[in-house]
mmCIF file of the N, C-alpha and C atoms, coordinates in Angstrom:
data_MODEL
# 
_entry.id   MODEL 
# 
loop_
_atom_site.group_PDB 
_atom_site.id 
_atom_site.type_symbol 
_atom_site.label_atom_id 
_atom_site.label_alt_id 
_atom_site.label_comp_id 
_atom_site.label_asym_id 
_atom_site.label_entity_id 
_atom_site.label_seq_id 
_atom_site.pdbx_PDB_ins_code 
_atom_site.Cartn_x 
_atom_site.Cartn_y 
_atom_site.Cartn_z 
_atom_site.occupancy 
_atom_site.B_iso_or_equiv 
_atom_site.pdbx_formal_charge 
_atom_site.auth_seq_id 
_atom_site.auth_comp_id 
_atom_site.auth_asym_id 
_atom_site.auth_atom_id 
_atom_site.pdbx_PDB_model_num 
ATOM 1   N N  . UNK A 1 1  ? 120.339 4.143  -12.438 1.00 0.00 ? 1  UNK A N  1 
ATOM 2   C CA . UNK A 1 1  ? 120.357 4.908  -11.204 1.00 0.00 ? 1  UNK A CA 1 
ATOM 3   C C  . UNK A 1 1  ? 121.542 4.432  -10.361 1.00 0.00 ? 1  UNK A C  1 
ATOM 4   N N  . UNK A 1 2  ? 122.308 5.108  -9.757  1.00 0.00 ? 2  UNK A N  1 
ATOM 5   C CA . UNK A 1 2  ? 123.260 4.706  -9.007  1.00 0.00 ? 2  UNK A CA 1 
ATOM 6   C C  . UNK A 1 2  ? 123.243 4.058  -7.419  1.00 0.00 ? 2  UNK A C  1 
ATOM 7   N N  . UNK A 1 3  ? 124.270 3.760  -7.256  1.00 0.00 ? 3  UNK A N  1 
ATOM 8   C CA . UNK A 1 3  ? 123.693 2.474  -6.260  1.00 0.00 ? 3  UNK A CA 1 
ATOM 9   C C  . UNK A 1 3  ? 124.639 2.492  -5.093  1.00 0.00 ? 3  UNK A C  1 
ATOM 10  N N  . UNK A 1 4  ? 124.644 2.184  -4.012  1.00 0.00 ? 4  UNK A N  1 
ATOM 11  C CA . UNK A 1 4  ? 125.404 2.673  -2.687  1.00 0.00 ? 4  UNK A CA 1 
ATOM 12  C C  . UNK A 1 4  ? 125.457 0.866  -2.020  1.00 0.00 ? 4  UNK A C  1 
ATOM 13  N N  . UNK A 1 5  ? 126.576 0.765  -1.515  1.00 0.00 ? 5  UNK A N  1 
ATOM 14  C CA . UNK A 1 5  ? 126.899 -0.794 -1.083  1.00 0.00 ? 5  UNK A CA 1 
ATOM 15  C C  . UNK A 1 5  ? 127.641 0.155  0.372   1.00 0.00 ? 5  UNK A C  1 
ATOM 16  N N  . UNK A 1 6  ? 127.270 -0.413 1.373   1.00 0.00 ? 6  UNK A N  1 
ATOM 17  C CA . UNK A 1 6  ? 128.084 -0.228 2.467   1.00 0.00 ? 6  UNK A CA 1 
ATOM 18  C C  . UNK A 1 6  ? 128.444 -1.400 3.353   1.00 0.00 ? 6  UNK A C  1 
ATOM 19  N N  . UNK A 1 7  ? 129.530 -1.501 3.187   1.00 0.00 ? 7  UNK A N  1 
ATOM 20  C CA . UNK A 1 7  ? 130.246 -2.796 3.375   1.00 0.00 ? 7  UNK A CA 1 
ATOM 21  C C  . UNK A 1 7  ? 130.520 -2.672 5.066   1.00 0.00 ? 7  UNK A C  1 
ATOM 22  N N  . UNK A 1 8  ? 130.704 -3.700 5.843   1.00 0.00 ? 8  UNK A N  1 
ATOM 23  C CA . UNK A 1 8  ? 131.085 -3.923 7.326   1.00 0.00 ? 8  UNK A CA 1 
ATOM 24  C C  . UNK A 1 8  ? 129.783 -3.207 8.187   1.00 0.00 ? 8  UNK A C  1 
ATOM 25  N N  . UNK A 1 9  ? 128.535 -2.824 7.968   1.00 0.00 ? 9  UNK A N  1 
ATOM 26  C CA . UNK A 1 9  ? 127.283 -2.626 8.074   1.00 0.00 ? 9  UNK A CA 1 
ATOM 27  C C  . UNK A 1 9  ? 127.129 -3.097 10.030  1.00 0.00 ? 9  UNK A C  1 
ATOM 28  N N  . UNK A 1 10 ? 127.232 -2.614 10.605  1.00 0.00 ? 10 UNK A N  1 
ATOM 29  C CA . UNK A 1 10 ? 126.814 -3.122 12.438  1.00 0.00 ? 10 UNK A CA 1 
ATOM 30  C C  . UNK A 1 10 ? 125.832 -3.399 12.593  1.00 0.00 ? 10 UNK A C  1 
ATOM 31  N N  . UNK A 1 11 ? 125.181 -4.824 13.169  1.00 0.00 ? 11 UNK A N  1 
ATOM 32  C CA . UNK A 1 11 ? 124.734 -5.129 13.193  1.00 0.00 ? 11 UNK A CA 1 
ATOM 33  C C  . UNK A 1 11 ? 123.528 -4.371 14.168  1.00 0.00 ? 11 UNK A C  1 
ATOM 34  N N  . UNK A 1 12 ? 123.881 -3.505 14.992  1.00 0.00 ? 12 UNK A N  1 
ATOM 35  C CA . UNK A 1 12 ? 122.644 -3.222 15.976  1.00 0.00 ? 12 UNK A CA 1 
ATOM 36  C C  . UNK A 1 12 ? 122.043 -1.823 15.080  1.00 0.00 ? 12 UNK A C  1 
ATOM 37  N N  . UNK A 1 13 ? 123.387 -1.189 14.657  1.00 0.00 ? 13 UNK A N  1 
ATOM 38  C CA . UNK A 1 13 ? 123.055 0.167  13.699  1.00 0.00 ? 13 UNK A CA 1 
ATOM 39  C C  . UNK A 1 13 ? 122.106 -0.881 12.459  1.00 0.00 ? 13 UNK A C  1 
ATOM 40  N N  . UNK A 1 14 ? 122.318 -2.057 12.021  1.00 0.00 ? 14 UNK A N  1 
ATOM 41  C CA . UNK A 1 14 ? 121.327 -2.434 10.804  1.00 0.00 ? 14 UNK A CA 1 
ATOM 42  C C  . UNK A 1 14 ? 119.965 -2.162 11.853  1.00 0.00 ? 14 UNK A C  1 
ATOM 43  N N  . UNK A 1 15 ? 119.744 -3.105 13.156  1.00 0.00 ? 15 UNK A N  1 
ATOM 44  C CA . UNK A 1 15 ? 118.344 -3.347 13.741  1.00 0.00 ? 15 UNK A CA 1 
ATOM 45  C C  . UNK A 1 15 ? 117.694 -2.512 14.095  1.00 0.00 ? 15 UNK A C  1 
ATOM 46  N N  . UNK A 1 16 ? 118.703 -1.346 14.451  1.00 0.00 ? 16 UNK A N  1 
ATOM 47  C CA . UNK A 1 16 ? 118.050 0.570  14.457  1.00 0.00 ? 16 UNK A CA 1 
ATOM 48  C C  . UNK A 1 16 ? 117.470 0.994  13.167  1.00 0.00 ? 16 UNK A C  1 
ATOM 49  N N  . UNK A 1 17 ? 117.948 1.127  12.384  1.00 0.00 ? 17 UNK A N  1 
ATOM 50  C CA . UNK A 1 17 ? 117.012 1.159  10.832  1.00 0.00 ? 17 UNK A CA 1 
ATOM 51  C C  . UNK A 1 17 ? 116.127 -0.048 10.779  1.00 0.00 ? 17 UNK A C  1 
ATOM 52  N N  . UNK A 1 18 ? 116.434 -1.006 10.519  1.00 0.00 ? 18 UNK A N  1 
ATOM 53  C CA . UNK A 1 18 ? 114.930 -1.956 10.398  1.00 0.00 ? 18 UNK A CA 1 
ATOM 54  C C  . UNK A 1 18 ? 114.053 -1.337 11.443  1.00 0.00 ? 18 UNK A C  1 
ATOM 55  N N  . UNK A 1 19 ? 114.047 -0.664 12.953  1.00 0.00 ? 19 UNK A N  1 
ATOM 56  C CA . UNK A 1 19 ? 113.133 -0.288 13.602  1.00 0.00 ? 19 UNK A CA 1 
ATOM 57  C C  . UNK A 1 19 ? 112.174 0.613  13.168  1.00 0.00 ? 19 UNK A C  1 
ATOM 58  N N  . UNK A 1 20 ? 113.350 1.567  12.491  1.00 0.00 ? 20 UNK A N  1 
ATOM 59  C CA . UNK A 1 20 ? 112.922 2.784  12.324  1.00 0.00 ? 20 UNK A CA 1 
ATOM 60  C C  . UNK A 1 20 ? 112.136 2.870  11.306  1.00 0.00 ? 20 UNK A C  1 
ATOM 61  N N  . UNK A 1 21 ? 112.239 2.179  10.212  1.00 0.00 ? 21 UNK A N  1 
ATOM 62  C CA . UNK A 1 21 ? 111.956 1.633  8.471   1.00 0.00 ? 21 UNK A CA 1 
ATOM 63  C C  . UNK A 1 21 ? 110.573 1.636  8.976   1.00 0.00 ? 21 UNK A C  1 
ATOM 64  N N  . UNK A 1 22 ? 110.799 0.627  10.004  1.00 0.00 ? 22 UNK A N  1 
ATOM 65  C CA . UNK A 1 22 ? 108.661 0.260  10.416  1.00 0.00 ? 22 UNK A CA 1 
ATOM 66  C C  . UNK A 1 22 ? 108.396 1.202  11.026  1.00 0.00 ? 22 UNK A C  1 
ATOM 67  N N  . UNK A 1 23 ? 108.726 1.684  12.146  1.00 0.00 ? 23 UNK A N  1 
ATOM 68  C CA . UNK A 1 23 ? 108.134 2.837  12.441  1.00 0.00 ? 23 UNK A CA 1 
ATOM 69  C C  . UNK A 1 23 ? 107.311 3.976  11.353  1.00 0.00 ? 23 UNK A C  1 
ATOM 70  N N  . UNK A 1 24 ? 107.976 4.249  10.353  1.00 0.00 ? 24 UNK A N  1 
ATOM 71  C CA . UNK A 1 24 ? 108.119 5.254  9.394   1.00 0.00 ? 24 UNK A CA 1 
ATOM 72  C C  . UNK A 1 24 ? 107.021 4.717  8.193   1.00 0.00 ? 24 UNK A C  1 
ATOM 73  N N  . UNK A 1 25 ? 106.740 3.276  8.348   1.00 0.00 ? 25 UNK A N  1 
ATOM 74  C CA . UNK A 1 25 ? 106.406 2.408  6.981   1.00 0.00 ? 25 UNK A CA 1 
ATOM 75  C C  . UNK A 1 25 ? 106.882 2.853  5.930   1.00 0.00 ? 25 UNK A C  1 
ATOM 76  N N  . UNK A 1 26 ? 107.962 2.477  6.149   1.00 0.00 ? 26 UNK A N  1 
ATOM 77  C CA . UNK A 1 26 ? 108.956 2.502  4.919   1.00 0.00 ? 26 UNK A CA 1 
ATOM 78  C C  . UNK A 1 26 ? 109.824 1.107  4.955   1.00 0.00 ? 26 UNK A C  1 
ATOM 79  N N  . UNK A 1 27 ? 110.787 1.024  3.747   1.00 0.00 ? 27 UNK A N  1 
ATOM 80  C CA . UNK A 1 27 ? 111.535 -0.109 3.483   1.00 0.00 ? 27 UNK A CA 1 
ATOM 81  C C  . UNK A 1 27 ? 112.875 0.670  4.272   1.00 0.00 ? 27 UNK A C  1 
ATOM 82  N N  . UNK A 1 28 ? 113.765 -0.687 4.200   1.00 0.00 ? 28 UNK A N  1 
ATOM 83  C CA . UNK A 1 28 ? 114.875 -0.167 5.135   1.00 0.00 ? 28 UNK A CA 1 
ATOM 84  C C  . UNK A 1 28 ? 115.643 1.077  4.504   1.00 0.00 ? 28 UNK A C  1 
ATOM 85  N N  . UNK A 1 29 ? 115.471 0.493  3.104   1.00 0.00 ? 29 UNK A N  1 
ATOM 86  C CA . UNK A 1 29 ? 115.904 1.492  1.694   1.00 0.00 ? 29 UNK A CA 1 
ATOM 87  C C  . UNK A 1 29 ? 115.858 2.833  1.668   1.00 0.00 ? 29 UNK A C  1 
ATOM 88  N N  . UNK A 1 30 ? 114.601 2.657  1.738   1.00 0.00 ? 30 UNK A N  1 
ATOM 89  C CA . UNK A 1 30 ? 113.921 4.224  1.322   1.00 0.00 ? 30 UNK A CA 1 
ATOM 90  C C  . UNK A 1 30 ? 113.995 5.134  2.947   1.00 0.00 ? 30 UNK A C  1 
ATOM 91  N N  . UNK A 1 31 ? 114.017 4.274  4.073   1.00 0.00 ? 31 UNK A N  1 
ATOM 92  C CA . UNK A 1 31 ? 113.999 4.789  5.778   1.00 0.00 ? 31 UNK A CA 1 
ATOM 93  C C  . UNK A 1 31 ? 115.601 5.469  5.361   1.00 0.00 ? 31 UNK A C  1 
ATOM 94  N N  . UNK A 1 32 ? 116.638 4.639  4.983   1.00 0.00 ? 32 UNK A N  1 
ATOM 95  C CA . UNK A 1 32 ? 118.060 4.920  4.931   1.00 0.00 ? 32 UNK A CA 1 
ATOM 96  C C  . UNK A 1 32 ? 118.388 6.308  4.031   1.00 0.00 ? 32 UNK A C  1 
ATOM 97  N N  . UNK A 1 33 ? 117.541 6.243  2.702   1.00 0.00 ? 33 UNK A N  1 
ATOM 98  C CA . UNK A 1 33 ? 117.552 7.366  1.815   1.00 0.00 ? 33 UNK A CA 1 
ATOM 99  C C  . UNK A 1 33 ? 117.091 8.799  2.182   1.00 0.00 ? 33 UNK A C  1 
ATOM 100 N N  . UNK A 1 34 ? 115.992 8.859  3.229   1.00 0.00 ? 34 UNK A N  1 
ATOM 101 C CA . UNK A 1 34 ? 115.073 9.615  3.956   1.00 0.00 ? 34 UNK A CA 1 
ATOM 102 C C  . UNK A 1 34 ? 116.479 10.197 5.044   1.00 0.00 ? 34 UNK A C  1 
ATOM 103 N N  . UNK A 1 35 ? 117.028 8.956  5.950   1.00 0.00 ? 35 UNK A N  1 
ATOM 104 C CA . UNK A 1 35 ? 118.002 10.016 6.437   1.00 0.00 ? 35 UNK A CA 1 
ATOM 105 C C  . UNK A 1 35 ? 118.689 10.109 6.076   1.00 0.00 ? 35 UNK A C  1 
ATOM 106 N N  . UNK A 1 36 ? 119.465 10.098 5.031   1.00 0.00 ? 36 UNK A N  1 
ATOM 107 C CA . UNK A 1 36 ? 121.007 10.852 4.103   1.00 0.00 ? 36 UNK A CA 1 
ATOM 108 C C  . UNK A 1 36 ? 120.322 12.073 3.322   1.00 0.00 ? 36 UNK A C  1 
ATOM 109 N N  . UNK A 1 37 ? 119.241 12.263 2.927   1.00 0.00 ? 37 UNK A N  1 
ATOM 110 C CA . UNK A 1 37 ? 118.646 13.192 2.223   1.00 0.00 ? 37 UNK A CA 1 
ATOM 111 C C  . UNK A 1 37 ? 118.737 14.394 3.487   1.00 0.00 ? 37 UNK A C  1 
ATOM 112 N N  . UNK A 1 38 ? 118.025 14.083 4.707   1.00 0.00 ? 38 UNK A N  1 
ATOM 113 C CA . UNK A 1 38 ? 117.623 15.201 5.923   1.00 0.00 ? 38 UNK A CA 1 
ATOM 114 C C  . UNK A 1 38 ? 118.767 15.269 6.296   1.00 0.00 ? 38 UNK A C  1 
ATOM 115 N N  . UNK A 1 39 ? 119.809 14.939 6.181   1.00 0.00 ? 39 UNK A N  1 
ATOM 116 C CA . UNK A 1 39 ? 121.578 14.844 6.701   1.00 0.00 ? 39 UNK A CA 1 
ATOM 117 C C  . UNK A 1 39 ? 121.976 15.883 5.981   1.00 0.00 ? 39 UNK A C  1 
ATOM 118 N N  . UNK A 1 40 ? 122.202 15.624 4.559   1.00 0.00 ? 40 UNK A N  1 
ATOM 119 C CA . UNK A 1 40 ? 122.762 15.837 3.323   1.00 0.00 ? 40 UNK A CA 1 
ATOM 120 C C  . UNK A 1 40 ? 122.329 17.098 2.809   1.00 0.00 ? 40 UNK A C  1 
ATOM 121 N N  . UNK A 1 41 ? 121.060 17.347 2.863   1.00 0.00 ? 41 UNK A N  1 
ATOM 122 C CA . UNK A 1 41 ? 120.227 18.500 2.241   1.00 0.00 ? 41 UNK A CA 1 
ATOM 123 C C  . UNK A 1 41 ? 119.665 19.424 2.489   1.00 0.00 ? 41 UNK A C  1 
ATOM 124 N N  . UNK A 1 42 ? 119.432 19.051 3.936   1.00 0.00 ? 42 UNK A N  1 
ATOM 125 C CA . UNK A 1 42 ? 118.056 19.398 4.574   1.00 0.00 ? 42 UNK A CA 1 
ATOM 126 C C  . UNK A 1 42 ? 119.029 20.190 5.603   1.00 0.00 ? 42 UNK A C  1 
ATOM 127 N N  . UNK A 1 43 ? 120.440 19.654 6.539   1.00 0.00 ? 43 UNK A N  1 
ATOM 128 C CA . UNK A 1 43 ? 120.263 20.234 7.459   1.00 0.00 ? 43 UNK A CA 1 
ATOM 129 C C  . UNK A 1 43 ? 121.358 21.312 7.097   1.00 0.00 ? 43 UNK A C  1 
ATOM 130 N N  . UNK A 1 44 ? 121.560 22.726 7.947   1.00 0.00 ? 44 UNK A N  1 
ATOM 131 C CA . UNK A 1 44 ? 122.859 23.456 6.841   1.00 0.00 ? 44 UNK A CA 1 
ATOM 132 C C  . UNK A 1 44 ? 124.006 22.994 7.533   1.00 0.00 ? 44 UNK A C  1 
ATOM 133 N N  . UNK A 1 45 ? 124.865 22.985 6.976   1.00 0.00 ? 45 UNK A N  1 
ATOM 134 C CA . UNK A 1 45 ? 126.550 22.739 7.098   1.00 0.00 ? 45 UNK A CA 1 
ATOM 135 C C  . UNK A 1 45 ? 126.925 23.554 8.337   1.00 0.00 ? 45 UNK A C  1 
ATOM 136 N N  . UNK A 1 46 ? 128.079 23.019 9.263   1.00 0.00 ? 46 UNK A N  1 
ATOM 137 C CA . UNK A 1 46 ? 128.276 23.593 10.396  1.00 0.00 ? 46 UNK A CA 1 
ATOM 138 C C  . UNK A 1 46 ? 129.836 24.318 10.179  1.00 0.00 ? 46 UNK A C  1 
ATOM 139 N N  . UNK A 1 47 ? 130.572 25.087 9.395   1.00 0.00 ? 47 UNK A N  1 
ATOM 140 C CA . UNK A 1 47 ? 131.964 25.211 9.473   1.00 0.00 ? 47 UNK A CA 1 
ATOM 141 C C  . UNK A 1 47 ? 132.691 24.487 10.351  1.00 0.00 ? 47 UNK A C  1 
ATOM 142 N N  . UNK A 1 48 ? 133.787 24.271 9.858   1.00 0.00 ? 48 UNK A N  1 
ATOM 143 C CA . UNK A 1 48 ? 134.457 23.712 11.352  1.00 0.00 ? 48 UNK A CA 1 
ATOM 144 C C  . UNK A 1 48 ? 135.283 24.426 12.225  1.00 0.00 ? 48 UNK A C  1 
ATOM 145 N N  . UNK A 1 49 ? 135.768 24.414 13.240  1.00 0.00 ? 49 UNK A N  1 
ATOM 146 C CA . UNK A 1 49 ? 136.015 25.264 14.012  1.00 0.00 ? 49 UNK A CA 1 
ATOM 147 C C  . UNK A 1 49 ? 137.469 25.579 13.698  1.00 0.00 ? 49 UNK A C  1 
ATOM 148 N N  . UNK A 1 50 ? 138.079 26.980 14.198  1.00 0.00 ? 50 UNK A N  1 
ATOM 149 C CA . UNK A 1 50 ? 139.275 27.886 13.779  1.00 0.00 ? 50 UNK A CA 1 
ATOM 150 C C  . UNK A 1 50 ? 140.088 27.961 14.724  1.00 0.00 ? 50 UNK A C  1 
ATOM 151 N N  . UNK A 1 51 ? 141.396 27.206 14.980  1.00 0.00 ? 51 UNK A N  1 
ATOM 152 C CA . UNK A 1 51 ? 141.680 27.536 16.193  1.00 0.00 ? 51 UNK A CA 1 
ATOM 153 C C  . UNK A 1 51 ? 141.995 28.841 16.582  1.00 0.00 ? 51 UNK A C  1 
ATOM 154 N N  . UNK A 1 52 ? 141.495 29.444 17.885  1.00 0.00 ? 52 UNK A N  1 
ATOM 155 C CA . UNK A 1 52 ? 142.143 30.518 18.561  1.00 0.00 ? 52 UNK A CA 1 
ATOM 156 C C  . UNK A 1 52 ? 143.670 31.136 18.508  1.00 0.00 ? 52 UNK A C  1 
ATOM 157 N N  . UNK A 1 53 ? 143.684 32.494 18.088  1.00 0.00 ? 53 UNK A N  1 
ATOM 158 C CA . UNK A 1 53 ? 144.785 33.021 17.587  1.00 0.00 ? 53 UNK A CA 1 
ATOM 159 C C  . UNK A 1 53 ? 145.382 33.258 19.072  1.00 0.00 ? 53 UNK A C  1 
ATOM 160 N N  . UNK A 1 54 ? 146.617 33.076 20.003  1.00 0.00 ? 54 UNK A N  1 
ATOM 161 C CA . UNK A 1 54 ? 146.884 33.123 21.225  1.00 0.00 ? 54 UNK A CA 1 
ATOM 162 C C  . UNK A 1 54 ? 146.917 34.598 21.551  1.00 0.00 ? 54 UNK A C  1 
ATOM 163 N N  . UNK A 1 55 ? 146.120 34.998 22.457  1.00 0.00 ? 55 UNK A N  1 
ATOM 164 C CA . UNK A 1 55 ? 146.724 36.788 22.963  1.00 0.00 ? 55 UNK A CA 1 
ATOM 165 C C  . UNK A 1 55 ? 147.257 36.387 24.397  1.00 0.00 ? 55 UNK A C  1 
ATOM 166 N N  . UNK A 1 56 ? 148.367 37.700 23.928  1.00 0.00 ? 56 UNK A N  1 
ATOM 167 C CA . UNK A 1 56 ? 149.201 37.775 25.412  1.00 0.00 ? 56 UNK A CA 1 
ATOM 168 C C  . UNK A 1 56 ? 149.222 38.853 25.766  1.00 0.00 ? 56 UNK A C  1 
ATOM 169 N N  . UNK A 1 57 ? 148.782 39.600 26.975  1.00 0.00 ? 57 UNK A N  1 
ATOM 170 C CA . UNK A 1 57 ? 148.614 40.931 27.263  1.00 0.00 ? 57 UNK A CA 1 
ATOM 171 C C  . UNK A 1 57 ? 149.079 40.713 28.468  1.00 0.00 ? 57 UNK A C  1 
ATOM 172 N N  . UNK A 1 58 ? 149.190 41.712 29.083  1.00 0.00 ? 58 UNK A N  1 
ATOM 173 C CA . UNK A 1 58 ? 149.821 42.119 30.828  1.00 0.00 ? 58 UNK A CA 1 
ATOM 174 C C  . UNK A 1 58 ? 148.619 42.730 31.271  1.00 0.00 ? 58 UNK A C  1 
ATOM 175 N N  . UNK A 1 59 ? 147.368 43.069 30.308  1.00 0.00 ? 59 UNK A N  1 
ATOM 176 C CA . UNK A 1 59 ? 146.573 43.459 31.232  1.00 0.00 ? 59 UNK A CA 1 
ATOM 177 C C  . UNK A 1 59 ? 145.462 42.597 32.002  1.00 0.00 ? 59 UNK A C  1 
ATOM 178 N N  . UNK A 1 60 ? 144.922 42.768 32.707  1.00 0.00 ? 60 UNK A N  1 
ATOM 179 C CA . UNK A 1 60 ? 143.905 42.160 33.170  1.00 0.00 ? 60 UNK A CA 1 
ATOM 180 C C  . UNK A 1 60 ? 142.461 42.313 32.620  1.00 0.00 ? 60 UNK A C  1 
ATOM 181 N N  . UNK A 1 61 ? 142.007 41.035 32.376  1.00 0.00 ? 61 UNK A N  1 
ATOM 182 C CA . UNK A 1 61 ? 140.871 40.816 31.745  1.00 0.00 ? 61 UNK A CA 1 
ATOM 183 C C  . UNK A 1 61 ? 139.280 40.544 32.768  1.00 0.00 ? 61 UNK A C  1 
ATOM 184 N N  . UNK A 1 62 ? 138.433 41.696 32.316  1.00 0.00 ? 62 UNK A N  1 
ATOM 185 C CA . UNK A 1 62 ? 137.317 41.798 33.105  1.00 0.00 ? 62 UNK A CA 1 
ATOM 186 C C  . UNK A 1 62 ? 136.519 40.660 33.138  1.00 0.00 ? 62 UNK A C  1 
ATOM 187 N N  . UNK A 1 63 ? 135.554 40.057 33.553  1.00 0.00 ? 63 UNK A N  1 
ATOM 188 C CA . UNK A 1 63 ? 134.527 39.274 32.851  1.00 0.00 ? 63 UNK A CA 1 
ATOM 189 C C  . UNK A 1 63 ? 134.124 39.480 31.680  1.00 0.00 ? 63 UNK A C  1 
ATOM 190 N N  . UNK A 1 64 ? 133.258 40.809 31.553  1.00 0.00 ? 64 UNK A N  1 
ATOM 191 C CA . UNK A 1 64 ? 132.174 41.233 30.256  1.00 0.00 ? 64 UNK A CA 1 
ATOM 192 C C  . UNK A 1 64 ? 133.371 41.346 29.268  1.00 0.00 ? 64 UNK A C  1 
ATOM 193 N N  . UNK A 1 65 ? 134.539 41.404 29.267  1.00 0.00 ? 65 UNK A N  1 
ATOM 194 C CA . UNK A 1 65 ? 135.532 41.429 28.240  1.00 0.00 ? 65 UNK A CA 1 
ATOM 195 C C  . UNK A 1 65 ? 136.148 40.311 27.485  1.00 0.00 ? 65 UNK A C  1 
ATOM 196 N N  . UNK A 1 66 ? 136.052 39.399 28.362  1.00 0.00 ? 66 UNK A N  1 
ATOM 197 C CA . UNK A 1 66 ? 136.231 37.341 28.198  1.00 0.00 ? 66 UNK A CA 1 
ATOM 198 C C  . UNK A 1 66 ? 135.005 37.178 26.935  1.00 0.00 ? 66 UNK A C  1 
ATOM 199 N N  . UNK A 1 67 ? 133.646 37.785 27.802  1.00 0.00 ? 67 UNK A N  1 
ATOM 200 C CA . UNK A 1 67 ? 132.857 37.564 27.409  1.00 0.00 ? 67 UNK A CA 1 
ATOM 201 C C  . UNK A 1 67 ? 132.117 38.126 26.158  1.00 0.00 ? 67 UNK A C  1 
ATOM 202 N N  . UNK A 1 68 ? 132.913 39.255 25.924  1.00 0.00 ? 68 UNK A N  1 
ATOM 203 C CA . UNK A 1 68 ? 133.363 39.766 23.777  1.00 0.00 ? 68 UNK A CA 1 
ATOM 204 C C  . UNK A 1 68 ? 133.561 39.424 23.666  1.00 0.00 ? 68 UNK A C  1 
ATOM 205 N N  . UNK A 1 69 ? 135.300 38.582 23.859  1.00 0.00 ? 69 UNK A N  1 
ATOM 206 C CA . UNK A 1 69 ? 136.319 37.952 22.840  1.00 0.00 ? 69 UNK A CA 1 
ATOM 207 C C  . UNK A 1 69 ? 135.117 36.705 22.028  1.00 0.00 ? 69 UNK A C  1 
ATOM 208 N N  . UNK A 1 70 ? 134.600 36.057 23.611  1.00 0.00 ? 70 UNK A N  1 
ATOM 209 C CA . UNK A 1 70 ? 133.936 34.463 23.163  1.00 0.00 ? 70 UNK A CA 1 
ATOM 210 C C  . UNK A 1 70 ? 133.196 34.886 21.976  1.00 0.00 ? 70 UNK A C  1 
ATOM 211 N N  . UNK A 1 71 ? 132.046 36.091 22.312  1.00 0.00 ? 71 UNK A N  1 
ATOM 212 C CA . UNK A 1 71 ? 130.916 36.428 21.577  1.00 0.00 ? 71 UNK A CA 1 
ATOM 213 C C  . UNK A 1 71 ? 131.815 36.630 20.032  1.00 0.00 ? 71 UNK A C  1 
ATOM 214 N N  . UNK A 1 72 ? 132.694 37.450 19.956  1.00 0.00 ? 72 UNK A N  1 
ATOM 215 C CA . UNK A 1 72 ? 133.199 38.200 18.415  1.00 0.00 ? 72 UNK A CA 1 
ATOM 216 C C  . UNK A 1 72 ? 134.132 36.699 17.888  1.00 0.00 ? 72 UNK A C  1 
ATOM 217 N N  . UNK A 1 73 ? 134.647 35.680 18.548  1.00 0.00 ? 73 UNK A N  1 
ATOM 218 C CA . UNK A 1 73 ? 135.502 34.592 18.333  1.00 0.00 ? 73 UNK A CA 1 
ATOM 219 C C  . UNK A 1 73 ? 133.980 33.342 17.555  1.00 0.00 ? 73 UNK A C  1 
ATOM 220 N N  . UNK A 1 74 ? 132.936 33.630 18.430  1.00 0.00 ? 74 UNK A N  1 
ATOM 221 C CA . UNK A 1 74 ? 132.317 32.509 17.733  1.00 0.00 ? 74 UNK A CA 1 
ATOM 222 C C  . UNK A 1 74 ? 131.085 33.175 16.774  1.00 0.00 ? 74 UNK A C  1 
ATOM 223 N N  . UNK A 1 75 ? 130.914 34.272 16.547  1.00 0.00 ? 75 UNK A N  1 
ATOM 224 C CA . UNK A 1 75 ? 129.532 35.113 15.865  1.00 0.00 ? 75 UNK A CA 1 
ATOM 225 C C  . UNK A 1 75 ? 130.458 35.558 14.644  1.00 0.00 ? 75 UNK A C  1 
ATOM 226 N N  . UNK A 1 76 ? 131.758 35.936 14.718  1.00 0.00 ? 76 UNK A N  1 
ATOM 227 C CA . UNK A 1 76 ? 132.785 36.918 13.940  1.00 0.00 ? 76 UNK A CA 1 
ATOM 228 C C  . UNK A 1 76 ? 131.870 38.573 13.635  1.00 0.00 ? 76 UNK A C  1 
ATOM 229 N N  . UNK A 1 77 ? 131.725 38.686 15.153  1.00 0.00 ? 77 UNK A N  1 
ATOM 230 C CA . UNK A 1 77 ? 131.477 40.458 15.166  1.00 0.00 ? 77 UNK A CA 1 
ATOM 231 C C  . UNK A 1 77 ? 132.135 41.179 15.911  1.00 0.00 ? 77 UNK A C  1 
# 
């Protein structure tokens, strides 16, 4: 079975998992495996963001019209 070493490990991030391990009654192991699995598997992928293509117009922009661009820039409708 393959095996994961994480080297330079912080010490307060270790004492947050040992908390959590007991909390959970689990080993620090299996607490650590539990969240890379719900990270990894469980939660869906976020794209990353696109930068904004620049518009330059002379006209004047309404509110509710700002407020397409945002909507169709972050939904893509």
């Amino acid at each position: 079975m393959p095996a994961l070493l994480i080297k330079n490990f912080p010490p307060e991030l270790h004492e947050v998992l040992r908390q959590r391990a007991a909390a959970n009654h689990r080993s620090m192991n299996k607490e650590a495996l539990a969240i890379l699995e719900r990270s990894l598997v469980h939660e869906p992928l976020v794209p990353p963001l696109q930068p904004l293509e620049p518009t330059v117009t002379n006209e004047k922009l309404r509110g509710h019209d700002v407020v397409r661009m945002i909507r169709h820039t972050r939904d893509g409708n």
